[in-house]
C-alpha positions as a Markdown table, in Angstrom:
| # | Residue | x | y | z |
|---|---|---|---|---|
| 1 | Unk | -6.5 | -127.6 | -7.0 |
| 2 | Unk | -7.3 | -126.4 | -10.2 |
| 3 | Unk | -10.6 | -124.7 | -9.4 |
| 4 | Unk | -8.5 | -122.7 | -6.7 |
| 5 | Unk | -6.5 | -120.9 | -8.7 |
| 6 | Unk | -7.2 | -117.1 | -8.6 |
| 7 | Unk | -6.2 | -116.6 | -12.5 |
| 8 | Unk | -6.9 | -119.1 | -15.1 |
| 9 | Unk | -4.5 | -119.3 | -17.7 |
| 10 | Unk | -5.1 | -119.7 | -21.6 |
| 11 | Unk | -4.4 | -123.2 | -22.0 |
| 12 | Unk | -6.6 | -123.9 | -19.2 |
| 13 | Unk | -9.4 | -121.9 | -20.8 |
| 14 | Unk | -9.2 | -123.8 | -24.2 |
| 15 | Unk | -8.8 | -127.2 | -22.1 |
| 16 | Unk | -11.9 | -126.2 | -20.6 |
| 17 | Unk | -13.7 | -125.5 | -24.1 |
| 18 | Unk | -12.7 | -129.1 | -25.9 |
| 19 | Unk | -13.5 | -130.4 | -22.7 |
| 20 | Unk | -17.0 | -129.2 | -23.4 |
| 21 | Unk | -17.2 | -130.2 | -26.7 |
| 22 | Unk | -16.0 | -133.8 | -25.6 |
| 23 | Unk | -19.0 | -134.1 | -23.5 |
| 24 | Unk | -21.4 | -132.7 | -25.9 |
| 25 | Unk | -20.1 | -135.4 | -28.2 |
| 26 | Unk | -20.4 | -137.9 | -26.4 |
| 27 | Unk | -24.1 | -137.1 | -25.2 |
| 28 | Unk | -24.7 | -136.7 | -28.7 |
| 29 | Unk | -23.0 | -140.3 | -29.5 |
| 30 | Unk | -25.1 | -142.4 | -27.5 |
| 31 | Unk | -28.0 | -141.5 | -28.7 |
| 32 | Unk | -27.1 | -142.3 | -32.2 |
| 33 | Unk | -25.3 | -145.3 | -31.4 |
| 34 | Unk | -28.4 | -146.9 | -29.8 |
| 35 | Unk | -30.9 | -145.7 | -32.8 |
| 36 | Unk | -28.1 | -147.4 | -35.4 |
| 37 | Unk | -28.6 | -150.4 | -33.1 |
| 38 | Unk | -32.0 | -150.7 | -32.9 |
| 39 | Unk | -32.0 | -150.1 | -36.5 |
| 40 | Unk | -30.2 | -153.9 | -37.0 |
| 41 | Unk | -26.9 | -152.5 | -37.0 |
| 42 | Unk | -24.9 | -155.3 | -34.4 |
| 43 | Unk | -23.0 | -153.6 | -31.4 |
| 44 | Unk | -19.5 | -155.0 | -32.6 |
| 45 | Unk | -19.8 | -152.6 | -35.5 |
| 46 | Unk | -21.5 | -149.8 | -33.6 |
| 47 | Unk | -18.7 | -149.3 | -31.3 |
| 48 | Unk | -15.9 | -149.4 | -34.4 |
| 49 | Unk | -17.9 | -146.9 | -35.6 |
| 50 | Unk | -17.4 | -145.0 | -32.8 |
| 51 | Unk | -14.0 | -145.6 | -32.2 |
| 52 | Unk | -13.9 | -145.2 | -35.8 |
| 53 | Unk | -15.3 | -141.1 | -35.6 |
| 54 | Unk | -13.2 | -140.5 | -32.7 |
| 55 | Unk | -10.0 | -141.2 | -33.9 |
| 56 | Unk | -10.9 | -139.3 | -37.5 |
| 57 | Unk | -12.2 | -136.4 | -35.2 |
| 58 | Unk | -8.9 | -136.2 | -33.0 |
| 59 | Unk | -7.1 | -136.3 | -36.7 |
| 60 | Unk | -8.8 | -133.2 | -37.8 |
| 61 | Unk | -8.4 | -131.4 | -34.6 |
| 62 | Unk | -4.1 | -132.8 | -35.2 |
| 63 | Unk | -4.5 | -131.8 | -38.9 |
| 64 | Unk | -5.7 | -128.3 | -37.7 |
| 65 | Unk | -3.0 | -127.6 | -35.2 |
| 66 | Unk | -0.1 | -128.6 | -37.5 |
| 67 | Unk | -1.2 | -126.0 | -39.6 |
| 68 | Unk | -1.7 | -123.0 | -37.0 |
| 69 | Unk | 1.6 | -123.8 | -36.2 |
| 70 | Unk | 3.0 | -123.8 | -39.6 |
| 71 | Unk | 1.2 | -120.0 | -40.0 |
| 72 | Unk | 2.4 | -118.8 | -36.9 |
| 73 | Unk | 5.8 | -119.9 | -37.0 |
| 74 | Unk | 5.4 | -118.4 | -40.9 |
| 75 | Unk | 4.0 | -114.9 | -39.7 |
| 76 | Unk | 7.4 | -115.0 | -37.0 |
| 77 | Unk | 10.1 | -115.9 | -40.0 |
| 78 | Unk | 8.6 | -113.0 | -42.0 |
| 79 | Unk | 8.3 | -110.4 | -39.0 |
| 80 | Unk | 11.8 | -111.2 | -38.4 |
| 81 | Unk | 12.8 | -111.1 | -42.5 |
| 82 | Unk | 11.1 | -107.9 | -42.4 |
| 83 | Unk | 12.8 | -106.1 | -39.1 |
| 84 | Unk | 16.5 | -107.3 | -40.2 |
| 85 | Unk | 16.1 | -106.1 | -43.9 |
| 86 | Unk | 14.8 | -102.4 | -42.7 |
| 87 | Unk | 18.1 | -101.1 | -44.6 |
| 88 | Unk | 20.3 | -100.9 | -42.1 |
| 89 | Unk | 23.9 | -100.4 | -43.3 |
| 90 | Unk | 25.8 | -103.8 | -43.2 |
| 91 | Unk | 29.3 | -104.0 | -40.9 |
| 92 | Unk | 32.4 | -104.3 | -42.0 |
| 93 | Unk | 33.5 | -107.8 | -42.8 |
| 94 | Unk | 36.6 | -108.4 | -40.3 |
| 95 | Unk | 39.8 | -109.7 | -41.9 |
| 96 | Unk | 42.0 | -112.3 | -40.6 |
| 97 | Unk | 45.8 | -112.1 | -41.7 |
| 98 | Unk | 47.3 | -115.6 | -41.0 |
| 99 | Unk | 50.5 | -114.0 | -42.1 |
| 100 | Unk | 50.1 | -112.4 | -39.2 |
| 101 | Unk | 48.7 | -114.5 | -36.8 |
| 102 | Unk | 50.3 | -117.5 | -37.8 |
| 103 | Unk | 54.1 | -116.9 | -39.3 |
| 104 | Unk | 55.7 | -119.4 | -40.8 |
| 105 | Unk | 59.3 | -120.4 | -39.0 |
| 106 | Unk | 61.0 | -121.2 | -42.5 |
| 107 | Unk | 61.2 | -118.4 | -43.6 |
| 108 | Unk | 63.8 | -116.7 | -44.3 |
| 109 | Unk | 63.8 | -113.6 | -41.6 |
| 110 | Unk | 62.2 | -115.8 | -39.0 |
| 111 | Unk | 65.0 | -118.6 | -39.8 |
| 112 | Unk | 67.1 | -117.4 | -36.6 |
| 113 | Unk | 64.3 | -116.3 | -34.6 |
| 114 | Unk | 65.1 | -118.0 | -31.5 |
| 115 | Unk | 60.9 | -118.3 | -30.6 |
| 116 | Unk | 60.4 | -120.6 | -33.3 |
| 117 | Unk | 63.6 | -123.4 | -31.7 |
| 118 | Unk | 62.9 | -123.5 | -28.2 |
| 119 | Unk | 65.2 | -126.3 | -26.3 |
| 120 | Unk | 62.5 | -129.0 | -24.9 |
């Protein structure tokens, strides 16, 4: 399915490229695996050591992507500090008068007002 498709998007370009580099890891893996064991080095430890690399090499590639993100959500928060502090004149601030709004039914001129005691 994947091969069918007319346009190939970024991520499946860069899935494509660490895909790559996996396998050119790995041929380059056995290899040194089988010289360390031939060397006297026993099997069991051969393959934590490779498990060992993989994981540190997955690290670094998490390591390196926490950070892009970190600079590119950086580079957004100051293009967007930048744009709103082009001095601009600032709005009024809007003033709510709960006098108002809200009037208070003790008082003395609304004391009578027949919309504060309504018969339930």
């Amino acid at each position: 399915m994947a091969t069918e498709a007319k346009k190939k998007g970024l991520t499946y370009r860069i899935g494509f490229v660490f895909g790559g580099l996996s396998a050119r890891y790995r041929r380059f893996e056995a290899p040194m695996l089988r010289w360390a064991i031939e060397k006297g080095m026993s099997a069991t430890l051969a393959s934590l050591l490779s498990g060992l690399v993989r994981l540190s090499l997955i690290g670094a590639f998490l390591y390196l992507a926490f950070w892009v993100v970190v600079a590119v959500i950086g580079v957004i928060l100051c293009k967007e500090l930048l744009l709103n502090s082009s001095g601009a004149e600032e709005e009024e601030l809007v003033v709510f008068k709960a006098d108002e709004v809200f009037p208070d039914p003790y008082s003395p001129e609304n004391m009578s007002d027949p919309a504060f005691y309504r018969e339930i």
